[in-house]
C-alpha positions as CSV (number, residue, x, y, z in Angstrom):
1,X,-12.0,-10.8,-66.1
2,X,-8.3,-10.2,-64.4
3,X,-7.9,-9.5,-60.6
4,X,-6.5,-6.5,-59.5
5,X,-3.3,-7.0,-57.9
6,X,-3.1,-4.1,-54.9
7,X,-0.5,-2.2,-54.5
8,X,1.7,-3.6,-51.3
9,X,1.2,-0.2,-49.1
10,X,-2.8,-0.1,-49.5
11,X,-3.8,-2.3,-46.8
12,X,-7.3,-3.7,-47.1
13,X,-10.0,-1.6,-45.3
14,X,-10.8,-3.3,-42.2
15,X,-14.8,-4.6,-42.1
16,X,-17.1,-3.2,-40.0
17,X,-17.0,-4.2,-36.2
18,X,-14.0,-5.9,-37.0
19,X,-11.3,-4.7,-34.6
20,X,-9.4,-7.7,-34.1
21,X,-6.6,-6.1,-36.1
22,X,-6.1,-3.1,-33.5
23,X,-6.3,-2.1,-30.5
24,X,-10.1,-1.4,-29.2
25,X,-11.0,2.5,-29.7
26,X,-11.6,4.8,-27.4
27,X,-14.1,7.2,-27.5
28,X,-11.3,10.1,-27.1
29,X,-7.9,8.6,-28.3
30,X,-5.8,11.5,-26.4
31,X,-7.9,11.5,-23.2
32,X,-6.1,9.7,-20.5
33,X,-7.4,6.5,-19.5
34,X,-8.1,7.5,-16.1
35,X,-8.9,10.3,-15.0
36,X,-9.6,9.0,-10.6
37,X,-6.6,11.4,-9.1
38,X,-7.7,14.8,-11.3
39,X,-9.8,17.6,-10.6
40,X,-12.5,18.2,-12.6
41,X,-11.7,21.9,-12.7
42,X,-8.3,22.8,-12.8
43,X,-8.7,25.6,-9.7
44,X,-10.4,23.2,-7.5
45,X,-11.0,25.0,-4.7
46,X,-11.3,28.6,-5.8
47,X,-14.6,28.7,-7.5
48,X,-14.4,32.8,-7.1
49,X,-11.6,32.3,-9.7
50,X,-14.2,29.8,-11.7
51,X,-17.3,32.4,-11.4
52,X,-14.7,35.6,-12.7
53,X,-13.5,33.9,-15.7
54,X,-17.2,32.3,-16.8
55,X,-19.1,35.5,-16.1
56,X,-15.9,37.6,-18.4
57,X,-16.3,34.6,-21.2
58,X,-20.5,35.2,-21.1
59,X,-19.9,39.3,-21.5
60,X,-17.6,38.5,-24.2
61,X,-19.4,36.2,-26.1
62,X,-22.8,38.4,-25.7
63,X,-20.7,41.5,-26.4
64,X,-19.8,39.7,-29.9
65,X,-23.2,38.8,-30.6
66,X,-23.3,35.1,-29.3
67,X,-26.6,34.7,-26.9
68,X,-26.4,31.3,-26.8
69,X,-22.7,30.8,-25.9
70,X,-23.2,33.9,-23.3
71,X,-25.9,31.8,-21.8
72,X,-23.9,28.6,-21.5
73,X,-21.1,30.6,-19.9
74,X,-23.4,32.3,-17.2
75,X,-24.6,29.2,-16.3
76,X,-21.3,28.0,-15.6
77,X,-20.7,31.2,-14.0
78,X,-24.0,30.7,-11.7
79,X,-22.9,27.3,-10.9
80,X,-20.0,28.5,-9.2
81,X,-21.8,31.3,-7.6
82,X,-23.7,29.5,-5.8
83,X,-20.6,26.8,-4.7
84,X,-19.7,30.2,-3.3
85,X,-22.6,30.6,-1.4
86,X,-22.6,27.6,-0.1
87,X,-19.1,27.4,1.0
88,X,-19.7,31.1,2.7
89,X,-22.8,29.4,5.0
């Protein structure tokens, strides 16, 4: 029986759990690596803004036939509402 020689560009799978031959992964490569300094909603401090563009994305999305994308969206949209209310107390 003859070996197969590989071709020099094919590198040899790595094994599994074996990371020793790159950098560790991240869970989302193109996420930064810290995210301490950012706002979690880019308008921070307008949720009116927040509440307006959720409750337009859950009309759309029920208006095209998506109930359970509308409902995700008008939670997020009643979220803010309420950071409303609170901020208006």
């Amino acid at each position: 029986m003859a070996l197969q020689k590989r071709h020099p560009s094919k590198k040899k799978p790595a094994e599994r759990g074996d990371r020793s031959r790159s950098a560790p992964a991240r869970k989302h490569p193109h996420a930064p690596r810290s995210n301490a300094n950012r706002s979690h909603s880019g308008n921070s401090g307008q949720p009116k803004n927040s509440f307006d563009r959720y409750t337009a994305l859950a009309l759309a999305a029920a208006a095209a036939g998506d109930v359970i994308e509308a409902e995700n969206y008008y939670q997020h949209a009643e979220h803010y509402y309420r950071v409303m209310k609170q901020k208006a107390a």
